[in-house]
C-alpha positions in Angstrom: -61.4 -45.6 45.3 -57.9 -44.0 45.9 -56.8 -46.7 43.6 -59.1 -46.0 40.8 -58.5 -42.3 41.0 -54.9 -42.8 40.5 -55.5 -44.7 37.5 -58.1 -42.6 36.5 -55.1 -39.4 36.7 -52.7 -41.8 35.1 -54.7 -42.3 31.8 -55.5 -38.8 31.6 -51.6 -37.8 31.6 -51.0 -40.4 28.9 -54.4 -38.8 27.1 -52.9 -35.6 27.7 -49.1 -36.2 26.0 -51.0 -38.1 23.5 -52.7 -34.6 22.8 -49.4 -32.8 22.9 -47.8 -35.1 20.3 -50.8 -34.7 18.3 -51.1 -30.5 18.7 -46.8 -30.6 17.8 -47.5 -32.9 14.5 -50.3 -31.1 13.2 -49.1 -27.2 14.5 -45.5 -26.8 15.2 -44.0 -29.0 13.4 -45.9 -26.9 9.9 -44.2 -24.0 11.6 -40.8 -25.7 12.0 -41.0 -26.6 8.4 -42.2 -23.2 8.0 -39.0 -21.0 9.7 -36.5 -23.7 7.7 -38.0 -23.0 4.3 -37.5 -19.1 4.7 -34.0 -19.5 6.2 -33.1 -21.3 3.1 -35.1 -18.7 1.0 -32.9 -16.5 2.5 -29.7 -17.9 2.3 -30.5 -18.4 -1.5 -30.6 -14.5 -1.8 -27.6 -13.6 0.2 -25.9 -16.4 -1.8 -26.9 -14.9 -5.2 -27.9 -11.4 -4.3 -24.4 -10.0 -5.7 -25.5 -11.4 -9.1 -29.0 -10.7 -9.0 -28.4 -6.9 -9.5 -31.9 -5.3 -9.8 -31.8 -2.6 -13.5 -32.0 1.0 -12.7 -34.9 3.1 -13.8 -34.2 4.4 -17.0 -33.7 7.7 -17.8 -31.7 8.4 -14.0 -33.0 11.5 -14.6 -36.4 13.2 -16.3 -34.7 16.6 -16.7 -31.1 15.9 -18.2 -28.3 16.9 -15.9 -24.8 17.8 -16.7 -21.7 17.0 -14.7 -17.9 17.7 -14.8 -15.5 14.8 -14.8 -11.7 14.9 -14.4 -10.2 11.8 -15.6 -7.0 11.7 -17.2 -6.7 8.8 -20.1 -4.0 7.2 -21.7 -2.8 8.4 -25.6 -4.2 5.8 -27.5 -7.8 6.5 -26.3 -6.9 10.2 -26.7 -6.3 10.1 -30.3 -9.5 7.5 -31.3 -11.8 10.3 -29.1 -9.5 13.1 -29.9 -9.6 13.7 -26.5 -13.0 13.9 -25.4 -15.0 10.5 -24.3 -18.2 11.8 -25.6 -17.1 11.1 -29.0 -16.8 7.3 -28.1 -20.2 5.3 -29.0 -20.5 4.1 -25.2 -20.8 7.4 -24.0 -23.2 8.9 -26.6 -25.3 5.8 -26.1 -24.9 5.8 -22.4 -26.4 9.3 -22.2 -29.2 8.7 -24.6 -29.7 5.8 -21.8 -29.6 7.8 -19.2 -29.9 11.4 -19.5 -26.6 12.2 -18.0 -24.1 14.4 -19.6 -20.5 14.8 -18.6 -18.1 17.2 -19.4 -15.1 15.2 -19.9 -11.8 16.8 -18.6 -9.1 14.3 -19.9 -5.9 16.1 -18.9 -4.8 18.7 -16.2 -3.5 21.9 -19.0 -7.2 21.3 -20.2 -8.3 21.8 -16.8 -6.3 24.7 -16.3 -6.7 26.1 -20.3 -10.7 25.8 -19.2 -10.2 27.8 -16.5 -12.1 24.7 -14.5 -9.6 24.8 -11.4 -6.6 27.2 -10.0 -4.4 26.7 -7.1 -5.7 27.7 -3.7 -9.5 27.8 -5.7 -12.4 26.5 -4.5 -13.9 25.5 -8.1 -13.1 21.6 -8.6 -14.9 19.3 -11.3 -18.3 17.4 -10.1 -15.9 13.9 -10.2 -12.4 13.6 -9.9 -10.7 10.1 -11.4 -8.3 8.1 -8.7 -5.1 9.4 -10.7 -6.0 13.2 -10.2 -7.3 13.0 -6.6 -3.6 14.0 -5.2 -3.2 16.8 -7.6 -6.5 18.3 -6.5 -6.3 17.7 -2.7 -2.1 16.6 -2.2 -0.8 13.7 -0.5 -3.8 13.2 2.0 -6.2 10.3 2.6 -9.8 10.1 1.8 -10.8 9.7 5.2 -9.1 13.5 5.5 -10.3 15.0 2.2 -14.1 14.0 3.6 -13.3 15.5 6.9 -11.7 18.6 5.5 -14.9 18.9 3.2 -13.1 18.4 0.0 -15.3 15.3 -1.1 -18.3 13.5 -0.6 -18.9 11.2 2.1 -20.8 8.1 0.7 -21.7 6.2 3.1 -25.2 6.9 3.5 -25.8 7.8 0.4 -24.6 4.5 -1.7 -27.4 2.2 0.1 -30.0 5.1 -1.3 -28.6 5.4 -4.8 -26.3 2.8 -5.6 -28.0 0.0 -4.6 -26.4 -2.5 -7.0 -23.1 -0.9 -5.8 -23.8 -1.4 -2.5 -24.7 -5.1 -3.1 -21.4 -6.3 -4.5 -19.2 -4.4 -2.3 -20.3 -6.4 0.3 -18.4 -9.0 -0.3 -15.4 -9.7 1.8 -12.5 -8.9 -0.9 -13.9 -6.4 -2.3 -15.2 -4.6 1.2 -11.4 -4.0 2.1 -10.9 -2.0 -0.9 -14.5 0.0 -1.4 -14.1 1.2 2.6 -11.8 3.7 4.1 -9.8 2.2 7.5 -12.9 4.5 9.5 -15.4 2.6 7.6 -16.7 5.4 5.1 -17.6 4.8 1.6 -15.2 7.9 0.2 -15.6 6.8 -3.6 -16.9 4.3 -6.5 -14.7 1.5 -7.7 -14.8 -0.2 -10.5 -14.8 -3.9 -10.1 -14.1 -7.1 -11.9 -17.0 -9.7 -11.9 -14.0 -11.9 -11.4 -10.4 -12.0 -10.0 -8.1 -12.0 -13.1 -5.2 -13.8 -13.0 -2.1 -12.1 -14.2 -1.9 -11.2 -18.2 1.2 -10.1 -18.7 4.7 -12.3 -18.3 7.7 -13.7 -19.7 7.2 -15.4 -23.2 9.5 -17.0 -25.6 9.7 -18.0 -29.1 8.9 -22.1 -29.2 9.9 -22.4 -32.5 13.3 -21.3 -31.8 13.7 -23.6 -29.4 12.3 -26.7 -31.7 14.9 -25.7 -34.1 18.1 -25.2 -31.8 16.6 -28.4 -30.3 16.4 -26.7 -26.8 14.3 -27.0 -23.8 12.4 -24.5 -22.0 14.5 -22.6 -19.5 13.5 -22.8 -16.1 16.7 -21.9 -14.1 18.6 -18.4 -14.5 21.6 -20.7 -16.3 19.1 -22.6 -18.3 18.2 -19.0 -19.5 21.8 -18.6 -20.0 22.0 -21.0 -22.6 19.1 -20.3 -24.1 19.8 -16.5 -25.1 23.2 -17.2 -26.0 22.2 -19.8 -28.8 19.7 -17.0 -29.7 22.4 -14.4 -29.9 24.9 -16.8 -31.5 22.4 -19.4 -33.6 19.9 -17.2 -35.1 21.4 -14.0 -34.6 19.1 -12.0 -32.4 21.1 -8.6 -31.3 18.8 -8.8 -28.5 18.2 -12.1 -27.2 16.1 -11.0 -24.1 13.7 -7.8 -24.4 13.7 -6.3 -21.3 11.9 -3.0 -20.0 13.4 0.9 -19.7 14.2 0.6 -16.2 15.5 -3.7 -16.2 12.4 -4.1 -13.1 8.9 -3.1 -14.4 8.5 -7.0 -15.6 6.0 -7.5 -12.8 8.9 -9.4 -11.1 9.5 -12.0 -13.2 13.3 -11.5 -13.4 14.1 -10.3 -10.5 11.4 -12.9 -8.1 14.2 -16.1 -8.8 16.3 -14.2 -6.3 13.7 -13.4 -2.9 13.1 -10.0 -3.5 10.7 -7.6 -5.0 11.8 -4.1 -6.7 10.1 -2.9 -4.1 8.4 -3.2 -0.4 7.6 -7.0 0.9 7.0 -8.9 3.7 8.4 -11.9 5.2 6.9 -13.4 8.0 5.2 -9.9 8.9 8.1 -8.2 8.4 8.4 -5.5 5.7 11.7 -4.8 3.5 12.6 -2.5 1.2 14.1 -5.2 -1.8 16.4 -3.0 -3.3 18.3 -2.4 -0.4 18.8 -6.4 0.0 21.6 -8.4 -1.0 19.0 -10.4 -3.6 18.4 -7.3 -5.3 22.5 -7.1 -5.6 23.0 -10.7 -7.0 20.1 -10.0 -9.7 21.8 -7.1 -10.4 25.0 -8.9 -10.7 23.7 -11.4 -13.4 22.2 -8.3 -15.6 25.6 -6.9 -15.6 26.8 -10.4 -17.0 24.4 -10.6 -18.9 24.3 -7.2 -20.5 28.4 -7.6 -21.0 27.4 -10.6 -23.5 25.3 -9.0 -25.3 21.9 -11.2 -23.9 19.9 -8.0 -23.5 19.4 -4.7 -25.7 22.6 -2.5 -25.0 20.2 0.2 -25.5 17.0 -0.7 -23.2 17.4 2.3 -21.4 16.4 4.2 -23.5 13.0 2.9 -24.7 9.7 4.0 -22.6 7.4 0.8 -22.9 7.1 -2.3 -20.3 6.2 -4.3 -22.8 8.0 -5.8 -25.7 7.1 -4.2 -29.6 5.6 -6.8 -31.6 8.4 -5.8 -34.6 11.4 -6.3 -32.6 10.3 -10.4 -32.6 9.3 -10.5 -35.8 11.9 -9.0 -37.1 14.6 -11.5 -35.2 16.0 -8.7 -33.0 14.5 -10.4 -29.7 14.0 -14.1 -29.2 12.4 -13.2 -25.7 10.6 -10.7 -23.8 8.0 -10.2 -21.4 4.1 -9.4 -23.3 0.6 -9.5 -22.6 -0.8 -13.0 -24.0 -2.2 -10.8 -26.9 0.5 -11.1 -28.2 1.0 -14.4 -30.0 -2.2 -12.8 -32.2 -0.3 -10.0 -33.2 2.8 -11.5 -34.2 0.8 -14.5 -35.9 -0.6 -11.9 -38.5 2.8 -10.7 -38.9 4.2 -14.4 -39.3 2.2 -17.3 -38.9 5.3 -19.3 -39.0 6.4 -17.4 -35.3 4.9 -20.0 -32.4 5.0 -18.1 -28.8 4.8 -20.0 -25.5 4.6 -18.1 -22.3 7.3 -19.2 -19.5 7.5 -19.4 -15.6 9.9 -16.6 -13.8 13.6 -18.3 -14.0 14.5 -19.2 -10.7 18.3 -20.3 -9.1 16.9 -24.3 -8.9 15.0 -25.8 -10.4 12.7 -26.4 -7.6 13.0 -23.3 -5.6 9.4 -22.0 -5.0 8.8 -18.3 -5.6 6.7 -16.2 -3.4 6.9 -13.0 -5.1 4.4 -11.8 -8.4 2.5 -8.7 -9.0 -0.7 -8.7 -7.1 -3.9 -7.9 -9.4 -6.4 -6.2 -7.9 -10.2 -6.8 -8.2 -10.3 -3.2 -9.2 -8.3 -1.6 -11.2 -9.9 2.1 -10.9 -12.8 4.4 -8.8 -13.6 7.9 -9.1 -13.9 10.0 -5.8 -17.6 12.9 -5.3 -16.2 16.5 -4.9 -18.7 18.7 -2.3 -18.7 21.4 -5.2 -21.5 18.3 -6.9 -24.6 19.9 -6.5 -26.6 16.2 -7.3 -24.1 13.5 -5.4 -27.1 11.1 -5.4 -28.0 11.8 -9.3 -24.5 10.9 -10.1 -24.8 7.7 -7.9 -27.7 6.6 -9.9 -26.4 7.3 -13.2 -23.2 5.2 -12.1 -25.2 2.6 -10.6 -26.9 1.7 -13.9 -23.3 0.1 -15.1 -23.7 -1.8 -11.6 -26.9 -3.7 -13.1 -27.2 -6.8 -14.7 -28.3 -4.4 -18.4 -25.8 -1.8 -17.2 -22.8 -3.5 -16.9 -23.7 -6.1 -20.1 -23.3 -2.8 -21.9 -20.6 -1.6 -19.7 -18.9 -4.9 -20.6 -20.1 -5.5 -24.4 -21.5 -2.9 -25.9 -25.1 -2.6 -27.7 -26.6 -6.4 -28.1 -27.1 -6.9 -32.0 -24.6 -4.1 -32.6 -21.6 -5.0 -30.7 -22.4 -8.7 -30.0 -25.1 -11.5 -29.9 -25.6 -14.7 -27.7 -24.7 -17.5 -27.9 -27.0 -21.0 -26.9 -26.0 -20.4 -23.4 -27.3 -16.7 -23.5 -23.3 -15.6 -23.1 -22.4 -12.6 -25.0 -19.8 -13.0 -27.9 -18.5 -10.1 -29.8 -19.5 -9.4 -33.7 -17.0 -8.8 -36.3 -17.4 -5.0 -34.9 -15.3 -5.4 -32.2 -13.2 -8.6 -33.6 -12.5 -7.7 -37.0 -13.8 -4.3 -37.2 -14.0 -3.0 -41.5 -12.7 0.5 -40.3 -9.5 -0.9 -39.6 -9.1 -0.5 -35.1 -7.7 -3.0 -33.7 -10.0 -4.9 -31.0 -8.4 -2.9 -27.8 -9.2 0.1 -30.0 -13.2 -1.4 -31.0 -13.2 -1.8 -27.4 -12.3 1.4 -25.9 -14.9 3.0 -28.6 -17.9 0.6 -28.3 -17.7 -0.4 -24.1 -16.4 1.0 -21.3 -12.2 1.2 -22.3 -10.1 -0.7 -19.6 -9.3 0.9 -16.9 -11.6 3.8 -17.0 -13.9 4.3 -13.6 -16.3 3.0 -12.9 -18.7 -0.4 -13.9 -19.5 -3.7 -12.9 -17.0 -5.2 -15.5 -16.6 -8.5 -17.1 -12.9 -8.7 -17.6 -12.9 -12.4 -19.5 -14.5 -10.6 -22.7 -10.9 -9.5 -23.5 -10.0 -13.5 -24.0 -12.5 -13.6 -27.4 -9.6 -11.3 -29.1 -7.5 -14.6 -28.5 -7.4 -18.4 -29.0 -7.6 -20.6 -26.3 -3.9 -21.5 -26.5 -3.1 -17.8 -25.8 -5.1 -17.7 -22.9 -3.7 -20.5 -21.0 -0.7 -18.5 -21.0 -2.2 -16.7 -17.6 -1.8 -20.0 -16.1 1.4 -20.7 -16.7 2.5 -17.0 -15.3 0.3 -17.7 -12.2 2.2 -20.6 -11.1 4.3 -18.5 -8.8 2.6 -17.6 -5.5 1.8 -13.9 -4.4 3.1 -14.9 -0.4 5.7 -12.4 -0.1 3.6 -9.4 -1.3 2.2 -6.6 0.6 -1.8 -6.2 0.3 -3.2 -4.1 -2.8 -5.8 -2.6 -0.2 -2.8 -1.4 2.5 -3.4 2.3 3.4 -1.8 5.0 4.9 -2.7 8.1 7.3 -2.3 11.7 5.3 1.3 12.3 7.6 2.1 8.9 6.2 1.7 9.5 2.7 3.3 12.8 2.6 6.4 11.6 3.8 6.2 9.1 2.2 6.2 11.4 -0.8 8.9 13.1 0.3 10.9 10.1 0.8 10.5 8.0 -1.9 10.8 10.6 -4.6 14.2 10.7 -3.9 14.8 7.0 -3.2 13.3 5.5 -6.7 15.5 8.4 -8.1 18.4 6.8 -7.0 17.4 3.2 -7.0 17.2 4.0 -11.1 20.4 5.9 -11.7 22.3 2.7 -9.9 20.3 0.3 -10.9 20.7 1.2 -14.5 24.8 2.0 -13.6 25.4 -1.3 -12.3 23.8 -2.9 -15.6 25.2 -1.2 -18.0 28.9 -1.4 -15.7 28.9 2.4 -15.8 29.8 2.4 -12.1 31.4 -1.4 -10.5 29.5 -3.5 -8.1 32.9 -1.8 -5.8 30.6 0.7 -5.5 27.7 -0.9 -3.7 27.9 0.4 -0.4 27.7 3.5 -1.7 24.5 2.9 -3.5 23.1 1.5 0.3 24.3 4.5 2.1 22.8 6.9 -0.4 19.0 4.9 0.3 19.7 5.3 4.0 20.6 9.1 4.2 17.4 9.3 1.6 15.6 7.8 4.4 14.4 4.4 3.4 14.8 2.9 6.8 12.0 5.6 7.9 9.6 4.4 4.7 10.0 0.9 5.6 8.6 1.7 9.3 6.0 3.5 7.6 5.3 0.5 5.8 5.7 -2.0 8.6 3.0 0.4 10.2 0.3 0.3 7.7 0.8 -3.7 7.4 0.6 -3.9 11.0 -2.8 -1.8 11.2 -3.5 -4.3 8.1 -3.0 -7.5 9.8 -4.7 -6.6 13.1 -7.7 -5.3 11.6 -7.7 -8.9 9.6 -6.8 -10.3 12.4 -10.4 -9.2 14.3 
């Protein structure tokens, strides 16, 4: 009996486990299925959600609402606007779209001529762009202005209004930028849908160099050669084109010798470049170069950093530093003219160079003043250019007015913007018909600008980003308000005299005998106290990275 009820409890265990498997088949292994399929669902959306931007409500607003906007802009938009954005297309259409008006305020005398703001007032315009923010509020940071009640904290109120915003900034690069070091959302940036690699660099003129049956420089003697046979061969009178001040290149003549024109890093430790024996030697090699005529005996006195399209056509200039726009423009002076872009000379040939303009994801933002009586109507109205519609028109313009698509449903530009009958150029088509570079603040498709050239003009980006960014402080590195107003009062009297010698040793005005005294004249103008300042914000930097 004892034996039977043992195997009596034995096949009732294996009856019972048999019903388990059964009951974990048929119920939790559904539910297993179940919990994966939505974890993926959700990883789907957090994978896309920055491009799935949901469009704003249209109008923002069912009563219209005006707004006051100071946002200086640069003089070629001035004179196709005559001053005033609203006499753009984008902005009339982007009112009738949303039934917000602003009352642009493109300079500080109109400002003050309107009356709109006085020293030690309290009446401030609705938005103020990122170039006017310190002559509002002085040398302080946001995180002060919004504790001081000066501007708008954000950080609740872009979840709530901006949704779209919110979304994008989310992202890892672009999070170091859109918050303050206390974590507050203190303005709206405008941001590229993608990093951009640099645009600008050194270019040369190929066909030159097919005819003097010479190879492309790549060493600081290779460039040598190469402008002499310029200056001697075809008689350019100034072989290289360089900028006003010799530096504003982006680097690319000075990088070939370690340092930057001004503060890097090396191994986590910051330097001022000027005040380094590289910054000497490159001066030292303008100087020779400038004695043999290789360089415009007269660049100081120009006001561009880059290179006028008639000085290479015309033969003056056989090299220069552009944007890769231009090998269009000089093509419909000369189609004859072939333009390659080149890497930054270096001292060897295979010397790696660690130091290159940093681009920034975003290139502008525009901070809330607390005089705004609507913070969160403004938010909407900017979000719209945040949306998938908003910042297509942001980006392009009106579909069937300003471009089409394509097969692929990509937006390409009509003959409006590329060969427009009233005569504007396509930067100046641009600025009228979309959001003009640079202005705050959209959700911005930077690549639209490469339909103005052909392919072979684009690939010039790559060439100019072979040279690694290592050496370079970050483009997000921010300072307390003590920081940045000595640091005002310091370095407005250090680039002052990092100018006056650097253009002196050039042009041999004063001899490379008088270096030292150049040195000591950054050090009693305090540079060794910047460069702490420096090393401290890069420190915060790196151990906030670091966490």
């Amino acid at each position: 009996l004892h034996l039977c009820d043992r195997r009596q409890r034995q096949m009732c265990i294996r009856d019972r486990e048999e019903i388990m498997k059964h009951k974990y088949r048929n119920y939790y292994f559904p539910v297993l299925i179940c919990i994966v399929f939505c974890l993926c669902i959700f990883l789907v959306r957090h994978v896309f959600s920055v491009r799935t931007q949901t469009n704003a409500s249209l109008p923002v607003t069912e009563v219209r609402q005006n707004f006051s906007f100071l946002n200086t802009i640069d003089f070629e938009l001035s004179e196709l606007c005559d001053g005033d954005l609203n006499n753009t297309a984008f902005f009339q259409e982007l009112e009738n779209r949303t039934n917000i008006h602003i009352d642009w305020i493109t300079s500080l005398s109109n400002l003050q001529i309107q009356n709109r703001f006085e020293q030690n007032s309290d009446s401030v315009p609705d938005l103020i762009g990122a170039g006017n923010f310190s002559s509002i509020y002085g040398n302080i940071s946001a995180d002060d202005a919004i504790a001081q009640g000066d501007i708008c904290d954000l950080t609740e109120l872009v979840p709530k209004y901006a949704p779209n915003y919110y979304k994008i900034i989310q992202q890892k690069d672009i999070k170091d930028i859109a918050y303050t070091d206390s974590g507050r959302i203190a303005a709206v940036y405008s941001i590229k849908q993608n990093s951009q690699k640099p645009w600008c660099g050194l270019q040369i003129r190929k066909d030159w160099l097919d005819e003097l049956g010479l190879e492309i420089p790549v060493t600081y003697d290779d460039w040598e050669t190469v402008l002499t046979a310029f200056k001697e061969r075809k008689g350019a009178t100034a072989p290289l084109w360089i900028s006003y001040n010799a530096y504003a290149q982006d680097e690319s003549l000075n990088a070939g010798f370690g340092v930057s024109y001004d503060f890097f890093q090396m191994d986590g430790k910051v330097f001022y470049g000027p005040a380094r024996q590289g910054w000497k030697d490159y001066l030292t090699l303008m100087n020779r170069w400038y004695q043999k005529g290789l360089i415009d005996v007269d660049y100081m006195t120009g006001n561009s950093t880059y290179a006028d399209s008639k000085m290479i056509a015309s033969g003056t200039s056989g090299a220069w530093f552009g944007m890769y726009t231009m090998p269009s423009d000089l093509s419909a002076k000369d189609q004859n003219i072939k333009v390659i872009a080149v890497s930054p000379p270096k001292l060897n040939e295979h010397d790696t160079l660690h130091i290159q303009k940093k681009y920034s994801i975003s290139d502008n933002m525009f901070y809330i003043s607390s005089e705004c009586e609507h913070p969160e109507i403004v938010l909407k109205w900017i979000d719209y250019l945040f949306s998938d519609e908003g910042s297509r028109f942001a980006s392009y313009g009106t579909e069937g007015k300003t471009y089409t698509l394509d097969k692929d449903q990509n937006p390409v530009f009509t003959d409006l913007i590329l060969h427009n009958s009233d005569g504007l150029t396509f930067y100046q088509a641009l600025k009228n018909y979309t959001l003009a570079p640079g202005l705050p603040s959209a959700y911005i498709d930077w690549k639209r600008e490469l339909q103005c050239v052909p392919p072979s003009s684009a690939v010039m980006c790559d060439v100019w980003a072979s040279t690694d960014t290592s050496y370079m402080l970050p483009v997000s590195l921010s300072f307390t308000s003590e920081e940045r107003t000595r640091l005002s009062q310091i370095m407005a009297n250090v680039n002052s005299c990092m100018y006056e010698y650097t253009t002196a040793f050039i042009t041999g005005i004063k001899s490379f005998d008088n270096y030292e005294e150049y040195l000591n004249t950054l050090k009693k103008n305090k540079i060794d106290e910047a460069v702490q300042i420096y090393q401290n914000a890069y420190d915060r930097y790196l151990a906030k990275h670091s966490s």
